[in-house]
C-alpha positions as CSV (number, residue, x, y, z in Angstrom):
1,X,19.6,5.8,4.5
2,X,22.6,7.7,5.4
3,X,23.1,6.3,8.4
4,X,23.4,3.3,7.2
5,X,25.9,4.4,4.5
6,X,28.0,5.2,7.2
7,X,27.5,2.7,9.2
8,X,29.1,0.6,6.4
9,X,31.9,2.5,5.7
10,X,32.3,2.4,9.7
11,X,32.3,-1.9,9.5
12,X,34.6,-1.6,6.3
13,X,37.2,0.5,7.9
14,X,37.1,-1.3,11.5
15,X,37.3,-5.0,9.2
16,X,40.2,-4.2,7.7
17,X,41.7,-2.5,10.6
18,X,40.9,-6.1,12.6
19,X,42.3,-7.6,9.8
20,X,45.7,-5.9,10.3
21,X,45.9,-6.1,13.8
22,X,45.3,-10.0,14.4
23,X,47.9,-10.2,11.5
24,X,48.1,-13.6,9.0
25,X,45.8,-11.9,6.4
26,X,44.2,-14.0,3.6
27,X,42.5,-12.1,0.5
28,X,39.2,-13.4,1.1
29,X,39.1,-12.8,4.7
30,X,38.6,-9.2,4.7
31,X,34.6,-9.5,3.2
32,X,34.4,-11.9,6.1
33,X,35.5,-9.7,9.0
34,X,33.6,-6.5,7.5
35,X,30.3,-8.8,7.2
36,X,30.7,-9.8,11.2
37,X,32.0,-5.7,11.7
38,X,29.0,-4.7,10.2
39,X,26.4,-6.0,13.7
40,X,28.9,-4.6,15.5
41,X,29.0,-1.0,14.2
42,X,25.4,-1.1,14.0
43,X,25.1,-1.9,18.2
44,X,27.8,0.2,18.8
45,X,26.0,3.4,17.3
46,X,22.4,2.4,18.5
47,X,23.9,1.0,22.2
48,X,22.1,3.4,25.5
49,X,24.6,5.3,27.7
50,X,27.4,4.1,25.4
51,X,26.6,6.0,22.1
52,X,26.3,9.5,24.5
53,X,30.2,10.4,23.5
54,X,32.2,11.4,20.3
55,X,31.0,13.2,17.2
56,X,28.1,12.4,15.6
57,X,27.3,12.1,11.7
58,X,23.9,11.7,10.7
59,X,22.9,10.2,14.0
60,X,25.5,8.1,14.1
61,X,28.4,7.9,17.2
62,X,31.4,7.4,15.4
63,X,33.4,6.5,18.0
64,X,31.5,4.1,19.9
65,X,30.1,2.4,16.2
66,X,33.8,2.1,15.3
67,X,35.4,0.7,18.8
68,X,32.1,-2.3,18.9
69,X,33.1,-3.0,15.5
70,X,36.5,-3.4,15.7
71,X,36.8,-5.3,18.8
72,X,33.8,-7.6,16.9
73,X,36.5,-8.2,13.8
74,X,39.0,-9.3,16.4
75,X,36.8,-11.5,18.1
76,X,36.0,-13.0,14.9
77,X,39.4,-13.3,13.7
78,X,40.8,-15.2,17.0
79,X,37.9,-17.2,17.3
80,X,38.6,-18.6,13.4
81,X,42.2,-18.8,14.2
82,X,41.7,-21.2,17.2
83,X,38.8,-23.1,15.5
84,X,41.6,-23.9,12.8
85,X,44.3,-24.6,15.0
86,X,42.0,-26.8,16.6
87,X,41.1,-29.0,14.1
């Protein structure tokens, strides 16, 4: 269970960091970029050969949980961004 706790606060964190970096925030945005950070802390921690470096807090790599999550909140930021550019 604690893991998981973390691994929240990991996707919450790396969300609103993505949210920063892409820039053009809106307030509900941020739940929306943590929900899609959230997978991506989660394979980041769990991922073979990649989870191996950086601390770890109740099993989870910190590092590697918060890089997959933060480069899933961009993703999901530019891909939203295009799709309403697009239309």
């Amino acid at each position: 269970m604690g893991g998981f706790i973390i691994t929240i606060i990991i996707a919450l964190i790396a969300g609103w960091l993505g949210n920063s970096i892409t820039g053009k925030q809106m307030s509900g945005d941020i739940w929306g970029v943590c929900v899609v950070a959230l997978p991506g802390a989660w394979i980041g921690a769990y991922m073979p050969y990649f989870n191996t470096f950086g601390p770890k807090l109740m099993d989870i790599a910190l590092i590697p949980a918060f890089l997959c999550a933060l480069v899933a909140a961009v993703i999901f930021k530019v891909v939203r961004r295009v799709a309403k550019q697009a239309s």
